[in-house]
DRENTORKOL-3810 file (N, C-alpha, C; in nm, 4 decimals):
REM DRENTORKOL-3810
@n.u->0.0846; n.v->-0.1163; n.w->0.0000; ca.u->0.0000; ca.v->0.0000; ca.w->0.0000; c.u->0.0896; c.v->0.1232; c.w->0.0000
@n.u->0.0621; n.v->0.2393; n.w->-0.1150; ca.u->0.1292; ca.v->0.3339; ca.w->-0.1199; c.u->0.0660; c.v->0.4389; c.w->-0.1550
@n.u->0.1273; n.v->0.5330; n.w->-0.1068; ca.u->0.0597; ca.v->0.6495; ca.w->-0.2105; c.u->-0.0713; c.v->0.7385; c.w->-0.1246
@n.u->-0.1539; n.v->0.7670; n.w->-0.1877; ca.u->-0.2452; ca.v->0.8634; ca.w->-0.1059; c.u->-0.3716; c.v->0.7529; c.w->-0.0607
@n.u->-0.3531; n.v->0.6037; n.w->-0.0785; ca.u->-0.4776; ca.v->0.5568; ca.w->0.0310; c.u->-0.3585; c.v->0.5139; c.w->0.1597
@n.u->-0.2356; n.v->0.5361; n.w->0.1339; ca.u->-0.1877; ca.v->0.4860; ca.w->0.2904; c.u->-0.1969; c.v->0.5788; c.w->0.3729
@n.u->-0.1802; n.v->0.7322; n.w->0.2922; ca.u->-0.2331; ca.v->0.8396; ca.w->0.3812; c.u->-0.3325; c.v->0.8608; c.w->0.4328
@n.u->-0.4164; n.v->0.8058; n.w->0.3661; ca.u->-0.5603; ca.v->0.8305; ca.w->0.4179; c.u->-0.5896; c.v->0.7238; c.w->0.5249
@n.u->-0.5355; n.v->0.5792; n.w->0.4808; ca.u->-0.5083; ca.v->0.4949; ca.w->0.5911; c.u->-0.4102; c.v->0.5508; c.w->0.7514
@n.u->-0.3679; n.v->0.5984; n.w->0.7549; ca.u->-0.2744; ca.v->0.6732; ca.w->0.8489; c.u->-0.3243; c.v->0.7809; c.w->0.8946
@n.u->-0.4053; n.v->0.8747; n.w->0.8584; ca.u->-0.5057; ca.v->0.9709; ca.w->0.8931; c.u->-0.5861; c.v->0.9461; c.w->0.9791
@n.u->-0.6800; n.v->0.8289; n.w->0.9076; ca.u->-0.7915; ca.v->0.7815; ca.w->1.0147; c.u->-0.7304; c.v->0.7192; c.w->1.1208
@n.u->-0.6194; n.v->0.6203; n.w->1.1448; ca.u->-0.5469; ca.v->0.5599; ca.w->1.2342; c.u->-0.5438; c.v->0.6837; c.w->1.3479
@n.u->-0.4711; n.v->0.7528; n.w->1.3017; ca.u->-0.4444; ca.v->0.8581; ca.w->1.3840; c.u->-0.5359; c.v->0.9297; c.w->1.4678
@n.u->-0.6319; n.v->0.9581; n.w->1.3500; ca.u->-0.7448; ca.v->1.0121; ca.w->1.4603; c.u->-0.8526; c.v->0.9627; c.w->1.5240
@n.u->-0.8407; n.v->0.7980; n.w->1.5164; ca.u->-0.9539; ca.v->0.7296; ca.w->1.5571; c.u->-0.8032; c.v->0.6671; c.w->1.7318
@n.u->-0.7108; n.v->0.6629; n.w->1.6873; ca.u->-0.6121; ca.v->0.6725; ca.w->1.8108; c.u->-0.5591; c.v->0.7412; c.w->1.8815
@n.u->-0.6171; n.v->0.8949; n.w->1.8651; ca.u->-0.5910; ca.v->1.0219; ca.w->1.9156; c.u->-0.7404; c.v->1.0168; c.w->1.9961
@n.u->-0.8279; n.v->0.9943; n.w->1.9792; ca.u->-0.9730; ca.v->1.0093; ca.w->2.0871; c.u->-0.9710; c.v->0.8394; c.w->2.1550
@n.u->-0.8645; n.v->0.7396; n.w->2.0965; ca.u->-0.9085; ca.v->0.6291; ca.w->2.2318; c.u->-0.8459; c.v->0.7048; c.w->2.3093
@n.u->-0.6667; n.v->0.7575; n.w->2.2950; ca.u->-0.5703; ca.v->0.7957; ca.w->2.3859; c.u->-0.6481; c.v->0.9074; c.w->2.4562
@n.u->-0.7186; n.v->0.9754; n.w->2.4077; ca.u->-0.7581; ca.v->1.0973; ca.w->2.4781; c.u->-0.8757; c.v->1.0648; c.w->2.5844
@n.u->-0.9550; n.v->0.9600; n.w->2.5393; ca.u->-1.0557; ca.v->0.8655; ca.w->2.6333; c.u->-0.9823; c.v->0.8034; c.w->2.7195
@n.u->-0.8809; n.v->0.7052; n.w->2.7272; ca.u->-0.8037; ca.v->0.6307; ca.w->2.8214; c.u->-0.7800; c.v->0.7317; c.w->2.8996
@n.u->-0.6849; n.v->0.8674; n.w->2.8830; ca.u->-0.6383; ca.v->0.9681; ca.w->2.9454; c.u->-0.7451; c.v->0.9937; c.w->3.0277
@n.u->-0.8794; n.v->1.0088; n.w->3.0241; ca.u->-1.0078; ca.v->1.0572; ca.w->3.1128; c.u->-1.0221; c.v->0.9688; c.w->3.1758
@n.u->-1.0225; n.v->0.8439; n.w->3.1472; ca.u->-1.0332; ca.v->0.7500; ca.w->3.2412; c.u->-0.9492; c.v->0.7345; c.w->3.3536
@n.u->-0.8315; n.v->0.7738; n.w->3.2881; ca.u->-0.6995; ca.v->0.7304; ca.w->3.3670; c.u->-0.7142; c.v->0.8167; c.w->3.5486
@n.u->-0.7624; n.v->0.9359; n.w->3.4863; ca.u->-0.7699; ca.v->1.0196; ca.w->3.6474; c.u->-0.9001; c.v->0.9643; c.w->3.7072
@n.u->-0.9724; n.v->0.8710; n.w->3.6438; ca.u->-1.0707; ca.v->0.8086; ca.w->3.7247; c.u->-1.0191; c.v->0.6996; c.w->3.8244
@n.u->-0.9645; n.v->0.6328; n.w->3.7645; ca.u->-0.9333; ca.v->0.4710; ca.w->3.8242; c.u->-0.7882; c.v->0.4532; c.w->3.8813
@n.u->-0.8108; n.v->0.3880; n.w->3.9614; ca.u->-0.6809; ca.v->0.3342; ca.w->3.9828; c.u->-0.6262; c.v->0.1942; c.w->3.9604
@n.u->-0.6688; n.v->0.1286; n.w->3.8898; ca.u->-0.6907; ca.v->-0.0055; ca.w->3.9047; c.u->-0.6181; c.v->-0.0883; c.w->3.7745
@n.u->-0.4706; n.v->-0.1592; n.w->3.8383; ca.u->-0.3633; ca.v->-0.1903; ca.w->3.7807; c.u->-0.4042; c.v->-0.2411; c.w->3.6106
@n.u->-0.5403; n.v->-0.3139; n.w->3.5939; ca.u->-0.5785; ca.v->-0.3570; ca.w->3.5036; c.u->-0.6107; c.v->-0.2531; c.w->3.3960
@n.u->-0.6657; n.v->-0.1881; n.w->3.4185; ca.u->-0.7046; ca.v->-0.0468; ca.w->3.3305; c.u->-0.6134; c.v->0.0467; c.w->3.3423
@n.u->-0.5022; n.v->0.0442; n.w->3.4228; ca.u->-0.4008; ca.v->0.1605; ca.w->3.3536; c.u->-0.3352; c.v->0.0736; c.w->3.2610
@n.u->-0.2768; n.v->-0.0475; n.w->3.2375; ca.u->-0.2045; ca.v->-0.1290; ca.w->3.1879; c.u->-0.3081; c.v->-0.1006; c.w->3.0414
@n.u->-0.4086; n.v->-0.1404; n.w->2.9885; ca.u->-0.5069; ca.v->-0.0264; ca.w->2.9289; c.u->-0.5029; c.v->0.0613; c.w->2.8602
@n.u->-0.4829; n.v->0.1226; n.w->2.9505; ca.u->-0.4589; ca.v->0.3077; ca.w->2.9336; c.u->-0.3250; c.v->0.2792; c.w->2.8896
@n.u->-0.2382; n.v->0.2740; n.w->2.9430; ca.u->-0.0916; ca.v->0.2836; ca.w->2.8979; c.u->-0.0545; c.v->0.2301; c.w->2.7558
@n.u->-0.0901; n.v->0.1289; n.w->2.7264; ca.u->-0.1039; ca.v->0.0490; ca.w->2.5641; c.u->-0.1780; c.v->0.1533; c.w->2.4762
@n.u->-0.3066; n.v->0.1881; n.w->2.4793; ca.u->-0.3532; ca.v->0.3070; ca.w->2.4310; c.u->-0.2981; c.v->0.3955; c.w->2.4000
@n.u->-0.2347; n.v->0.4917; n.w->2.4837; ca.u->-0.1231; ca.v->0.6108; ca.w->2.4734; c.u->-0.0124; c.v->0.5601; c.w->2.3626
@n.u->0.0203; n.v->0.4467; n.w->2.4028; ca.u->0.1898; ca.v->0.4344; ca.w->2.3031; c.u->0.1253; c.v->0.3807; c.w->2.2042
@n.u->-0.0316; n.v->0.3214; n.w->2.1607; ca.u->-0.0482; ca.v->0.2763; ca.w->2.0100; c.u->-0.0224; c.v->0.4640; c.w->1.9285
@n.u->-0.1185; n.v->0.5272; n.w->2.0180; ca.u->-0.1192; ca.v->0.6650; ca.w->1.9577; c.u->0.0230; c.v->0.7280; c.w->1.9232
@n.u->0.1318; n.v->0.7406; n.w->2.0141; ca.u->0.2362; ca.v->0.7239; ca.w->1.9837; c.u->0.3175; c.v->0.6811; c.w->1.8559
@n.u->0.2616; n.v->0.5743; n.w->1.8338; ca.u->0.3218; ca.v->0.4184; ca.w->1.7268; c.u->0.2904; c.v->0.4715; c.w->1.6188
@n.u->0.1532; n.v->0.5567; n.w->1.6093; ca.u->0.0857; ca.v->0.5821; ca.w->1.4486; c.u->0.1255; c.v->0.7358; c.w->1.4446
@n.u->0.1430; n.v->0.7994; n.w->1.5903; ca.u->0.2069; ca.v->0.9537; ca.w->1.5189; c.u->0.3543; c.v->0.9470; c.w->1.5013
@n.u->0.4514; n.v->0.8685; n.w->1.5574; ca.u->0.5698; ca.v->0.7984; ca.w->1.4748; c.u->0.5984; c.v->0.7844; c.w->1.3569
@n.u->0.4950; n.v->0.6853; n.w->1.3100; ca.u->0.4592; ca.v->0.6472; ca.w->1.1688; c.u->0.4541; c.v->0.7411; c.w->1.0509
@n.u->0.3885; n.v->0.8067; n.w->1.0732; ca.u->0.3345; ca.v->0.9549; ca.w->1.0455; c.u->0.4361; c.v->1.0014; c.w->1.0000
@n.u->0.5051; n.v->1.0740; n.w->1.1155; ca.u->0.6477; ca.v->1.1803; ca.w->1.1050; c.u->0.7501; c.v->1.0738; c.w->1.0281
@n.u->0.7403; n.v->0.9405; n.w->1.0490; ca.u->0.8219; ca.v->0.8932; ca.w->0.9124; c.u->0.7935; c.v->0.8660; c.w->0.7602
@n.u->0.6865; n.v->0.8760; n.w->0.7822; ca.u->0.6106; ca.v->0.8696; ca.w->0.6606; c.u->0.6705; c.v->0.9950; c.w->0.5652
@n.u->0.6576; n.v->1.1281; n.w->0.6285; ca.u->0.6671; ca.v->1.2520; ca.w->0.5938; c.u->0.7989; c.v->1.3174; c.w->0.6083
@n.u->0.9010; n.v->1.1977; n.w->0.6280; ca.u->1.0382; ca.v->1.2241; ca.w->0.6378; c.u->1.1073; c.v->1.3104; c.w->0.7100
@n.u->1.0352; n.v->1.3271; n.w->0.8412; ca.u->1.0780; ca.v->1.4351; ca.w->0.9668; c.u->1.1534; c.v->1.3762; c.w->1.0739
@n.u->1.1269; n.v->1.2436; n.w->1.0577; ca.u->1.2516; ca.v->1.1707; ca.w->1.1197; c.u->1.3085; c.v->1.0782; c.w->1.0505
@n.u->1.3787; n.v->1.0158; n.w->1.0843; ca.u->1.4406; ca.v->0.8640; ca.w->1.0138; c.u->1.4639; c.v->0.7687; c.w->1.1320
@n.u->1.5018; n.v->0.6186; n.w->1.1341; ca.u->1.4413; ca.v->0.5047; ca.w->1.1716; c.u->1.5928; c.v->0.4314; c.w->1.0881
@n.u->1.6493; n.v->0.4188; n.w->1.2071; ca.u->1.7885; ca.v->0.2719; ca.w->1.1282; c.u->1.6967; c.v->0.2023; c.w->1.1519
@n.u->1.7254; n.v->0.1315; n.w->0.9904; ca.u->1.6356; ca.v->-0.0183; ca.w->0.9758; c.u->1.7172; c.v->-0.1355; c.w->1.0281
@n.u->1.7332; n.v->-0.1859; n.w->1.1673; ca.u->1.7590; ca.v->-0.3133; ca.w->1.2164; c.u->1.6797; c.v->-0.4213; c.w->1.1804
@n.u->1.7176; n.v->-0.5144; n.w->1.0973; ca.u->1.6194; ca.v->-0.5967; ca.w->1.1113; c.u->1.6637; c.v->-0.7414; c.w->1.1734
@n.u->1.5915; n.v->-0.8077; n.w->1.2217; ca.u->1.5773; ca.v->-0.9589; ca.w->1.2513; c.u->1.4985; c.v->-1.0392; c.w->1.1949
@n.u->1.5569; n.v->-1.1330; n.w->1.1399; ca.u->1.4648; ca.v->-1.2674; ca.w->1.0530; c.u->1.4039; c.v->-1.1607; c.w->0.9736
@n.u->1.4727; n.v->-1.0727; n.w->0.8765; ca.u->1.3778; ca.v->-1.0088; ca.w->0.7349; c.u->1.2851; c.v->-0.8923; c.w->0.8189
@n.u->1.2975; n.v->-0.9356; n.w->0.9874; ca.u->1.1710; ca.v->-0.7943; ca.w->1.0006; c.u->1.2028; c.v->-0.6417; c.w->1.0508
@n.u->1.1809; n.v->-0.5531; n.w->1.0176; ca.u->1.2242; ca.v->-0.4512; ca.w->1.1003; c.u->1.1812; c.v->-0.4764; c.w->1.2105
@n.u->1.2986; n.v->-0.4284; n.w->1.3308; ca.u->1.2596; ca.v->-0.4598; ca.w->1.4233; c.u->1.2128; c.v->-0.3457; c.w->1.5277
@n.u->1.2343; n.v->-0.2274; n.w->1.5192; ca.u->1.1942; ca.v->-0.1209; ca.w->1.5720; c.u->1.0218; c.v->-0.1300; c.w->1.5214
@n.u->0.9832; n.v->-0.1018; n.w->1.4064; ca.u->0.8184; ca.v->-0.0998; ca.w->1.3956; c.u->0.7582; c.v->-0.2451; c.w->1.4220
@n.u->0.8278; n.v->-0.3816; n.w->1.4352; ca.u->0.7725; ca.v->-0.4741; ca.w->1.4653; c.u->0.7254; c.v->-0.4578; c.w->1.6405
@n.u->0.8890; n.v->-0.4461; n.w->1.7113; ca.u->0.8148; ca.v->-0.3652; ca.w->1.8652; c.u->0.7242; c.v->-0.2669; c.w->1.8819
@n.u->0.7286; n.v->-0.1747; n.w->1.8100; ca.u->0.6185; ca.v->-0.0618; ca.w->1.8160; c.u->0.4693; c.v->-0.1155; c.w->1.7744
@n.u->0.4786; n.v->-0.2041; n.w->1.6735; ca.u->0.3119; ca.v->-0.2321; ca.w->1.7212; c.u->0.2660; c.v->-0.3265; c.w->1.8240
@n.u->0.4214; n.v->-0.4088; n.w->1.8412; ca.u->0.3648; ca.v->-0.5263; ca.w->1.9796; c.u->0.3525; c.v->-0.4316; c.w->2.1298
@n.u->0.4148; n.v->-0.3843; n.w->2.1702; ca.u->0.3789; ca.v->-0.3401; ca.w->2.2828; c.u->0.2884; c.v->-0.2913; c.w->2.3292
@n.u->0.2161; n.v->-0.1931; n.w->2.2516; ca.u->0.0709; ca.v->-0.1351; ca.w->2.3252; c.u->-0.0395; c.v->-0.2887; c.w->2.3146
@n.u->-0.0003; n.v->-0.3829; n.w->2.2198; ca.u->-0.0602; ca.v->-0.4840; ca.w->2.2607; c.u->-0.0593; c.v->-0.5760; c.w->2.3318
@n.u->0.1083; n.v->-0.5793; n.w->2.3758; ca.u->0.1719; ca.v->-0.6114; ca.w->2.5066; c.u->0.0416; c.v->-0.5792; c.w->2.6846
@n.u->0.0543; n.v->-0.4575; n.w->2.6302; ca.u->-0.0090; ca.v->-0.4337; ca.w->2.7726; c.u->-0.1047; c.v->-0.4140; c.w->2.7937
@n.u->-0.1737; n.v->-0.4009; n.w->2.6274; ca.u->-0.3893; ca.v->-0.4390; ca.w->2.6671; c.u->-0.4032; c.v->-0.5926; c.w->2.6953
@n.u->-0.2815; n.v->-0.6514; n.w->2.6229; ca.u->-0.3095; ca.v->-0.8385; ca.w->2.6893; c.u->-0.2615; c.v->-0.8485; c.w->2.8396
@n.u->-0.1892; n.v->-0.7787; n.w->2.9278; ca.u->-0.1185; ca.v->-0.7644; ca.w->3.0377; c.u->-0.2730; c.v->-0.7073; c.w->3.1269
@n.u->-0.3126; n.v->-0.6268; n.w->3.0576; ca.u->-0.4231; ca.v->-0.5647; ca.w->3.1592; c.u->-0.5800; c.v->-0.6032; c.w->3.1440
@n.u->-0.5865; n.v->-0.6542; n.w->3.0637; ca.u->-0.7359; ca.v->-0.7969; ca.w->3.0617; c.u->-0.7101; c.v->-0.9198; c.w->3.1475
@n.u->-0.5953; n.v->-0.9192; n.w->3.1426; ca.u->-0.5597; ca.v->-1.1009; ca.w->3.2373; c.u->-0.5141; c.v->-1.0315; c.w->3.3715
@n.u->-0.4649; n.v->-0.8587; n.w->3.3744; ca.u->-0.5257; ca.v->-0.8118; ca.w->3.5294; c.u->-0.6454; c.v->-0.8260; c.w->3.6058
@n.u->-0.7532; n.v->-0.7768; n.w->3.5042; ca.u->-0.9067; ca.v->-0.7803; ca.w->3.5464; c.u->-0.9134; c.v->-0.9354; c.w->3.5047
@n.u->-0.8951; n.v->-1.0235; n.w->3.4436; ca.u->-0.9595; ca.v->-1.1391; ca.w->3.4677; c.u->-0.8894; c.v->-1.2117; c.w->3.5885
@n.u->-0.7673; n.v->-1.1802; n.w->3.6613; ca.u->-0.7243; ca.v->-1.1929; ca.w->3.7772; c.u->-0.7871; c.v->-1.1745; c.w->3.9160
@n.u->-0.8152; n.v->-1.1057; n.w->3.8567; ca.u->-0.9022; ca.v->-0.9987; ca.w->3.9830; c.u->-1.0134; c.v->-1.0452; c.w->4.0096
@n.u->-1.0656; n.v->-1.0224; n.w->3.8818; ca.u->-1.2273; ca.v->-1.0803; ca.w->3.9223; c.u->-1.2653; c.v->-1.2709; c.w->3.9691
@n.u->-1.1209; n.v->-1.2964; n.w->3.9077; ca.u->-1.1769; ca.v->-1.4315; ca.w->3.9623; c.u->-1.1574; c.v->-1.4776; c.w->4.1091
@n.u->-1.1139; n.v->-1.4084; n.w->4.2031; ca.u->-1.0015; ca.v->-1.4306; ca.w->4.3356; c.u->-1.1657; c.v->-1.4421; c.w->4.3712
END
């Protein structure tokens, strides 16, 4: 994918991950509760991950391409982690709730 539908793909990313992050953020001064910041925190750095993306997209930063086994490995971590810690903070609350 190239060209002006990845932009447009990257647009909506952005701004449909700019109002979870900005929702998690409201939540965040609600709760305290290890499961839902873990949550919240994955949220924030997906938003992160796609305004990254972005500024490389548009050549405002650059990115050494390390790769491992063929993959880059900097954007391969960048999309695992915020999923890292929404799977870290569901098996909080399913922790929890089962005690």
């Amino acid at each position: 994918m190239s060209g002006p539908n990845e932009l447009s793909v990257l647009v909506v990313d952005l701004a449909l991950s700019g109002v979870a992050a900005f929702a998690a953020i409201m939540l965040w001064s609600l709760t305290r509760e290890p499961g839902w910041m873990l949550v919240i925190i994955g949220l924030v750095i997906r938003f992160g991950d796609v305004a990254f993306q972005m500024l490389d997209r548009f050549g405002i930063i650059a990115v050494i391409e390390l790769r491992v086994f063929g993959m880059p490995l900097f954007w391969v971590l960048l999309r695992a982690i915020p999923l890292l810690f929404v799977i870290a903070g569901l098996a909080a609350m399913i922790r929890r709730l089962r005690i």
